[in-house]
Each structure stands twice: as structure tokens, then as C-alpha cells.
MIDOSE-1310 file (N, C-alpha, C; in nm, 2 decimals, decimal comma, always signed):
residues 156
xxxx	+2,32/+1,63/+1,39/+2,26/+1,50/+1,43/+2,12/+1,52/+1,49; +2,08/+1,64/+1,56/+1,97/+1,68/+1,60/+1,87/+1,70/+1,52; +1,92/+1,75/+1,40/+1,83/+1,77/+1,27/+1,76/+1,67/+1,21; +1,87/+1,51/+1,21/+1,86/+1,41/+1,18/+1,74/+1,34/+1,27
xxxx	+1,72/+1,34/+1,39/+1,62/+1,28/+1,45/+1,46/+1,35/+1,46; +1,48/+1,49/+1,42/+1,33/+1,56/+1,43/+1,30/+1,57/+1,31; +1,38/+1,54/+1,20/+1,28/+1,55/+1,05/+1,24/+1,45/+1,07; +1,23/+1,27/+1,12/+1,15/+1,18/+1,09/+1,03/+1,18/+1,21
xxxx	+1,06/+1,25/+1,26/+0,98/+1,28/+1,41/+0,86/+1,36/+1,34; +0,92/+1,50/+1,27/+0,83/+1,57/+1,19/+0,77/+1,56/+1,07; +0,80/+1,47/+1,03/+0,68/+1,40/+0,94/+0,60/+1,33/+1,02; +0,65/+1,25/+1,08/+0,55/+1,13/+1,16/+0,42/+1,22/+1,18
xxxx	+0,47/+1,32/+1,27/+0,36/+1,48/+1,31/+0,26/+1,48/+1,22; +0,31/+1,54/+1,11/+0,23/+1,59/+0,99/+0,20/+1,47/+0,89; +0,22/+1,33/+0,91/+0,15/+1,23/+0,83/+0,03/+1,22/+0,90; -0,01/+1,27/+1,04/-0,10/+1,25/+1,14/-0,20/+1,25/+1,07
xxxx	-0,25/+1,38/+1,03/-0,36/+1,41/+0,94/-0,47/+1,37/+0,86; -0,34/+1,33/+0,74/-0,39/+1,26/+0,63/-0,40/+1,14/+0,63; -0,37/+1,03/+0,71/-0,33/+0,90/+0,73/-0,45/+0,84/+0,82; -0,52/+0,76/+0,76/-0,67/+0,69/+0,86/-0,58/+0,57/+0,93
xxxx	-0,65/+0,55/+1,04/-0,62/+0,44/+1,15/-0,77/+0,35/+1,11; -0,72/+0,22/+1,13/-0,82/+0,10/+1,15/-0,91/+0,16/+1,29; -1,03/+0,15/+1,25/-1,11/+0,22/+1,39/-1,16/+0,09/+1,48; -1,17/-0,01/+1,48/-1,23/-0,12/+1,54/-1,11/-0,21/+1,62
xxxx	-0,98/-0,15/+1,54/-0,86/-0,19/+1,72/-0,82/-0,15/+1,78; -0,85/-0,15/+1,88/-0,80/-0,11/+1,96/-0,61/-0,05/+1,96; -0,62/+0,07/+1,99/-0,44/+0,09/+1,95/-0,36/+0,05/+2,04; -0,21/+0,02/+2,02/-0,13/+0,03/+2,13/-0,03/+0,10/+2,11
xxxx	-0,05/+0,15/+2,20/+0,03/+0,31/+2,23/+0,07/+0,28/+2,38; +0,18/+0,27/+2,43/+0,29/+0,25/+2,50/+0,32/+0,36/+2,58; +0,38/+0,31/+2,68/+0,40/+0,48/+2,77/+0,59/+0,50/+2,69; +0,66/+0,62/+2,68/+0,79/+0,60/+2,68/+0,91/+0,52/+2,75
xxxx	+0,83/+0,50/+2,87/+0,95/+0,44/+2,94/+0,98/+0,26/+2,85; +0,82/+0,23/+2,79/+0,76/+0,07/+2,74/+0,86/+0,09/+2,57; +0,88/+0,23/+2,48/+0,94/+0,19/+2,37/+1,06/+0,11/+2,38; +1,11/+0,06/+2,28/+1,25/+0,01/+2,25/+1,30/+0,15/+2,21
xxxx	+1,44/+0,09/+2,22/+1,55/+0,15/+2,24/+1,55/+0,25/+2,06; +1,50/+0,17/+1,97/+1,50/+0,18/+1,83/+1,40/+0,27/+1,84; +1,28/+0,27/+1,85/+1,18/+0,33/+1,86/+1,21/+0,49/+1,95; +1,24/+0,49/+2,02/+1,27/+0,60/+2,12/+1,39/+0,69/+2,03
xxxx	+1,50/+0,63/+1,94/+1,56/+0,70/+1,87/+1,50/+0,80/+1,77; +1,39/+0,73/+1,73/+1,31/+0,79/+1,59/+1,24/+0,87/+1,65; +1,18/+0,88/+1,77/+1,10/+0,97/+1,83/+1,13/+1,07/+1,95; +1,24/+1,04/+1,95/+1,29/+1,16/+2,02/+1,29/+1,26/+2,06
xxxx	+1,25/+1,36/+1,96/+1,19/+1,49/+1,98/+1,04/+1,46/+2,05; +0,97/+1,40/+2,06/+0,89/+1,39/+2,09/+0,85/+1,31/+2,25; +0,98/+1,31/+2,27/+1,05/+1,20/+2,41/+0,93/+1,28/+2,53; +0,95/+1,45/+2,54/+0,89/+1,53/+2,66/+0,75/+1,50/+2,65
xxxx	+0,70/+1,46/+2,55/+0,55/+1,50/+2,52/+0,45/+1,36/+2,46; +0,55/+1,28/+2,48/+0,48/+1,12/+2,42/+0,36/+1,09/+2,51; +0,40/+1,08/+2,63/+0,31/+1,04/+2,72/+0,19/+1,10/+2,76; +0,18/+1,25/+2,72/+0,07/+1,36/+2,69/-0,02/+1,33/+2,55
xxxx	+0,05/+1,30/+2,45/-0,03/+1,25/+2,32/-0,14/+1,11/+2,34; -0,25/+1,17/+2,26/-0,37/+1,06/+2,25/-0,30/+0,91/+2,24; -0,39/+0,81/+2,30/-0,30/+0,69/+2,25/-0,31/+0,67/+2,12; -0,45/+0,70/+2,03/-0,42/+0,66/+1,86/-0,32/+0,74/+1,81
xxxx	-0,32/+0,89/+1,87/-0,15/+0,94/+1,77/-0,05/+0,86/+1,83; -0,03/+0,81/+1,92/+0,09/+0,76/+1,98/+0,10/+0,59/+1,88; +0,01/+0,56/+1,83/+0,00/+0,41/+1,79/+0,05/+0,47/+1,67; -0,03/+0,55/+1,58/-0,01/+0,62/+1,47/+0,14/+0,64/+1,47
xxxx	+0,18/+0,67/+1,55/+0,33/+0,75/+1,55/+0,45/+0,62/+1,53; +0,40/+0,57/+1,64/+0,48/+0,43/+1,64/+0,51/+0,32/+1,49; +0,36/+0,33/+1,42/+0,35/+0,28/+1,27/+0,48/+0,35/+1,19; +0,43/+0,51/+1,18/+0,52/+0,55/+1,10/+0,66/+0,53/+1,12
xxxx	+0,70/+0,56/+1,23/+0,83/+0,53/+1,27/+0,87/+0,39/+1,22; +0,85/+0,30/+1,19/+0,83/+0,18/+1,17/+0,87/+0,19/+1,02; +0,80/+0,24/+0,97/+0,81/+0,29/+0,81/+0,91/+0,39/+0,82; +0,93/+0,48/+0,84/+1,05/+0,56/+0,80/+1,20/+0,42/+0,88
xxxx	+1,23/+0,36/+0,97/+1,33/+0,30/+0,94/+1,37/+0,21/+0,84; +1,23/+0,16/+0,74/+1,22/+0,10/+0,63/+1,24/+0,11/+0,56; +1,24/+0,27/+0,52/+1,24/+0,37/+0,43/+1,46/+0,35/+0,35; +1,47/+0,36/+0,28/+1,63/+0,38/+0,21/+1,66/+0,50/+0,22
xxxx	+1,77/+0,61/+0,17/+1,78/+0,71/+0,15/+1,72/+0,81/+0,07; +1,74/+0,76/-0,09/+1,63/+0,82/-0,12/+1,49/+0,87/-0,09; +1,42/+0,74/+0,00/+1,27/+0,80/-0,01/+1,28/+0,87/+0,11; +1,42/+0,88/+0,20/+1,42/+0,99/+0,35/+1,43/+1,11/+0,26
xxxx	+1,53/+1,11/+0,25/+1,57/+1,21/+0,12/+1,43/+1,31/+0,10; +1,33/+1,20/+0,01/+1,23/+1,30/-0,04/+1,11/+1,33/+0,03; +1,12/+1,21/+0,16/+1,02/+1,26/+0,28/+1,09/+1,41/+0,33; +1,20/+1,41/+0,36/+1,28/+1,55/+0,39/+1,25/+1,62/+0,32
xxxx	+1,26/+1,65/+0,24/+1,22/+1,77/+0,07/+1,12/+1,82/+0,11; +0,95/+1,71/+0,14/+0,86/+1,75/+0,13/+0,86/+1,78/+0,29; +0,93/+1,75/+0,41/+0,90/+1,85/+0,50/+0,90/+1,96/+0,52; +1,05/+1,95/+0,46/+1,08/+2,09/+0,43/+0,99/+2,26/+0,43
xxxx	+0,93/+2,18/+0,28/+0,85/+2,26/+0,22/+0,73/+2,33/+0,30; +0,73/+2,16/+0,41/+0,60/+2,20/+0,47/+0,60/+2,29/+0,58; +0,70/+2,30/+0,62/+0,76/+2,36/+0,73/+0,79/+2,48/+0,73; +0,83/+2,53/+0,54/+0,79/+2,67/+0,52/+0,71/+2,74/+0,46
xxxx	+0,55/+2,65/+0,47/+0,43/+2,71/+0,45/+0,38/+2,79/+0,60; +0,34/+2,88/+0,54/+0,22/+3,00/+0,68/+0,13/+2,85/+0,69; +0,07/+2,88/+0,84/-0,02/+2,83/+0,90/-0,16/+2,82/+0,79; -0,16/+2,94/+0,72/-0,31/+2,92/+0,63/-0,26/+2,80/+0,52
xxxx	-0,13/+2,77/+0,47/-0,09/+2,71/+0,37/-0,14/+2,57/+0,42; -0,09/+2,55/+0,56/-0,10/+2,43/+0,56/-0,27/+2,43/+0,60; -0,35/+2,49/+0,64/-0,48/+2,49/+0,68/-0,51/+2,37/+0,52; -0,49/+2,50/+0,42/-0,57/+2,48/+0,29/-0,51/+2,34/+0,26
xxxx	-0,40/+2,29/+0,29/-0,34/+2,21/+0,25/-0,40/+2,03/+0,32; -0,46/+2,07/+0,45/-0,50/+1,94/+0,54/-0,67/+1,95/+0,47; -0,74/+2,07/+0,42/-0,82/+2,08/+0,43/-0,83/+1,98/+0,25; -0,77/+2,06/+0,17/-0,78/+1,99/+0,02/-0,74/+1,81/+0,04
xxxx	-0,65/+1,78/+0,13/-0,67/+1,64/+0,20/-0,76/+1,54/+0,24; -0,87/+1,63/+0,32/-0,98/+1,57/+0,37/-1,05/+1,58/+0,22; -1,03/+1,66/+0,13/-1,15/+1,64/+0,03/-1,12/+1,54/-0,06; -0,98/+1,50/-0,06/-0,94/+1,40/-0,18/-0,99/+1,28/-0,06
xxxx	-0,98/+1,26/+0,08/-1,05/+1,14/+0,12/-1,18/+1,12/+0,11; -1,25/+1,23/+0,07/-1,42/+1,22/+0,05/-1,42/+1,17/-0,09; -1,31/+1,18/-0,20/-1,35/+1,10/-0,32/-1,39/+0,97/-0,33; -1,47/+0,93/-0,43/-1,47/+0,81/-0,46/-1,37/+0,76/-0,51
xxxx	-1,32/+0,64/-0,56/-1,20/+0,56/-0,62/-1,18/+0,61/-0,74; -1,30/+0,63/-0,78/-1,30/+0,64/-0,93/-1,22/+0,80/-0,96; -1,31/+0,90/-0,89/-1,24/+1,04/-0,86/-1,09/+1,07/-0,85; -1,09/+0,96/-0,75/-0,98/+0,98/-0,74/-0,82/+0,94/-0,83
xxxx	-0,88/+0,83/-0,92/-0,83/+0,79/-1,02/-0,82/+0,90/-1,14; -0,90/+0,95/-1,15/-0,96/+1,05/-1,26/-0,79/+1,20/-1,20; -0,84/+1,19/-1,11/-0,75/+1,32/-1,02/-0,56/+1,27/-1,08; -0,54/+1,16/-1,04/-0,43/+1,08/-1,06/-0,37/+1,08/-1,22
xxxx	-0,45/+1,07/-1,28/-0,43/+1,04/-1,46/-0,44/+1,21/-1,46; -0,49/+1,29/-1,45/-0,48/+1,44/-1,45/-0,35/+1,50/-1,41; -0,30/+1,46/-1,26/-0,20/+1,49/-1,21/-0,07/+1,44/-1,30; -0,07/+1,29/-1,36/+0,03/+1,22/-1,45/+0,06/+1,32/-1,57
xxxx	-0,09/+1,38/-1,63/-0,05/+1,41/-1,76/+0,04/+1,58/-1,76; -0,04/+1,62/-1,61/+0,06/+1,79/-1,61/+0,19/+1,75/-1,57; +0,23/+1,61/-1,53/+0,39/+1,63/-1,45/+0,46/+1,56/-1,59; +0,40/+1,56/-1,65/+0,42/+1,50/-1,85/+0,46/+1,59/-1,91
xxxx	+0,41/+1,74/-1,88/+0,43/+1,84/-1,92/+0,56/+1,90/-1,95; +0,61/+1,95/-2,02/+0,71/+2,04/-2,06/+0,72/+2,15/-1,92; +0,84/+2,17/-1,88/+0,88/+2,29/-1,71/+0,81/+2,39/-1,81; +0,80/+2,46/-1,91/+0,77/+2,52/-1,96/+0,64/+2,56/-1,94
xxxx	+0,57/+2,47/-2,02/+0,42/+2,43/-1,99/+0,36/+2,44/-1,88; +0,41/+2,38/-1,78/+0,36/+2,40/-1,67/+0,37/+2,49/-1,54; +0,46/+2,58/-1,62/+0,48/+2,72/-1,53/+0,38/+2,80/-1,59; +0,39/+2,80/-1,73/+0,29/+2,88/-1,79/+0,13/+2,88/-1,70
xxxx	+0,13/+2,77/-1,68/-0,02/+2,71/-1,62/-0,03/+2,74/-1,50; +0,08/+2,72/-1,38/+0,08/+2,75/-1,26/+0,06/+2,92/-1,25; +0,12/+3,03/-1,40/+0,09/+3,11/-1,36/-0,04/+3,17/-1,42; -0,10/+3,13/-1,50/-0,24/+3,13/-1,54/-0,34/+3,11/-1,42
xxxx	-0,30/+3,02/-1,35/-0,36/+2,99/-1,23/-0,36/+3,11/-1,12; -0,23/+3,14/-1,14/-0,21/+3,24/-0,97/-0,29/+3,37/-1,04; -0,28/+3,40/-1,17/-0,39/+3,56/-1,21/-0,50/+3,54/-1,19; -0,54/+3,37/-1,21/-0,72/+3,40/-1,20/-0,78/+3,47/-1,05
xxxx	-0,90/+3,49/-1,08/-0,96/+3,55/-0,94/-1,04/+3,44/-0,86; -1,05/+3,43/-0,75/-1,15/+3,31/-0,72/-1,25/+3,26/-0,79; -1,33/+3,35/-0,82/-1,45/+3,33/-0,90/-1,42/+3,20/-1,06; -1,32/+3,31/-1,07/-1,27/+3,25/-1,23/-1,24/+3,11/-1,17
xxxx	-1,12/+3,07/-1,05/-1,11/+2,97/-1,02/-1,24/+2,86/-1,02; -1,31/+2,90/-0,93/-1,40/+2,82/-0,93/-1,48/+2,77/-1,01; -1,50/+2,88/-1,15/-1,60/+2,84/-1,23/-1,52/+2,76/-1,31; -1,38/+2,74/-1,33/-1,24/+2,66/-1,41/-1,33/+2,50/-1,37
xxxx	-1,31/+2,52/-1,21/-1,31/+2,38/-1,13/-1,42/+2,33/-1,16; -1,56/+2,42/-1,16/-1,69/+2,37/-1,20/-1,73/+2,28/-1,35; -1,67/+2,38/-1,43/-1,66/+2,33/-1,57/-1,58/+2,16/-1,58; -1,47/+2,12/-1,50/-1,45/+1,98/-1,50/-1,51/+1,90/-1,41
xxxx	-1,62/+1,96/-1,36/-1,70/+1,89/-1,26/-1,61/+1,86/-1,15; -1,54/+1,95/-1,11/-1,52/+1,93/-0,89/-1,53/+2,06/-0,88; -1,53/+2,04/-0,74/-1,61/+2,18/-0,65/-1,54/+2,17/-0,57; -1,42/+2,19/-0,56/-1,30/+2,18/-0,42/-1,21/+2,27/-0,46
């Protein structure tokens, strides 16, 4: 049951990141004693330490929570999957991981569309196919990487 209340706690965490706040309102971020009763369930693990968090992660936090009780099974389900995963990346994984983040927010629309129809056509792929490729990928050397990335025009 314990497990059940800190995985949606622990995404909230790690949605922190990637997820922009409206910067011109002011947040509200609540002391714990001020959540509801519903709200305090979803955040639970975080019960010791709410009142210590910035108020925009606290407003932030509150959103998500919001959205994960919204959320059905399935998409808990596969919010869980990917915490999972995240949870058993090393510290540098997830470095590289927030960092390739911020660069897909520096894209333009268009980029980022471009990235999107890219990502569609490898998950299009045959498992076959695309192992082949993920391991073509892990032999190159940086260099090679980079000059891969250069030749389709990005540099990330």
C-alpha cells in the first residue's frame, strides 16, 4: 500500500523538471496542514518535507497530483513503468536524461515536430530493426556520434 502512494508522489518529483509553470502567477502552494484530505493522500511521502519545498514546486506538485487522480489505470500503469525505469537509472543517466530535456525545450515547434515524425517512424520499426540500430548506436564512439547527429542537422 506504501508503494502505492510514493510512486505517484515520485513522478510528481521527477515531472518537476521537465514541466514549465505559468511564470506571471503567482502560485499557490499551501502549507500541509491547508491540503485536503485527497490531496494529502497523493502526497504523502512527501507529508515530512512539504512545508520545506519552494512554493512553485509545492503548486507544481499539487497540479500533478491533480492529474494523476485523473489519470485511469492504464496511464498509472505506464506512469509506473516509466518510473520505474527512472529509478533504476545511475545519477549520470538521469543527469543526461534532464539535460537532453532542456534541449528538446530549446526546440523550435517545427524541430520539434521534425524529432516527433522521426521518433514515429523508428517505433514503426520492426523489434528487429530497431535493436539492430540501438546497437549500432551503443558501438559508435562519440565522435562518430556526433558527426551521425551533425549530418541531420542537430547538435545535442
Amino acid at each position: 500500500m506504501r508503494t502505492l502512494l510514493i510512486l505517484p508522489c515520485l513522478v510528481l518529483c521527477l515531472a518537476w523538471p521537465v514541466t514549465s509553470m505559468a511564470e506571471d502567477a503567482p502560485p499557490e502552494a499551501p502549507a500541509w496542514s491547508e491540503l485536503s484530505r485527497d490531496q494529502q493522500s497523493v502526497l504523502e511521502p512527501l507529508s515530512e518535507e512539504w512545508n520545506d519545498l519552494p512554493e512553485k514546486r509545492r503548486a507544481h506538485l499539487l497540479g500533478m497530483a491533480e492529474r494523476w487522480k485523473g489519470m485511469d489505470a492504464d496511464e498509472r500503469a505506464a506512469l509506473t513503468h516509466r518510473l520505474e525505469r527512472w529509478q533504476s537509472m545511475s545519477p549520470e543517466e538521469r543527469e543526461r536524461i534532464k539535460s537532453r530535456a532542456q534541449h528538446l525545450r530549446s526546440l523550435s515547434p517545427e524541430e520539434r515536430q521534425e524529432l516527433r515524425q522521426r521518433w514515429e517512424r523508428y517505433r514503426d520499426l520492426p523489434d528487429e530493426k530497431q535493436e539492430r540500430l540501438r546497437e549500432r548506436w551503443q558501438e559508435m564512439t562519440p565522435e562518430e556520434r556526433e558527426a551521425w547527429r551533425e549530418r541531420r542537422g542537430r547538435h545535442h
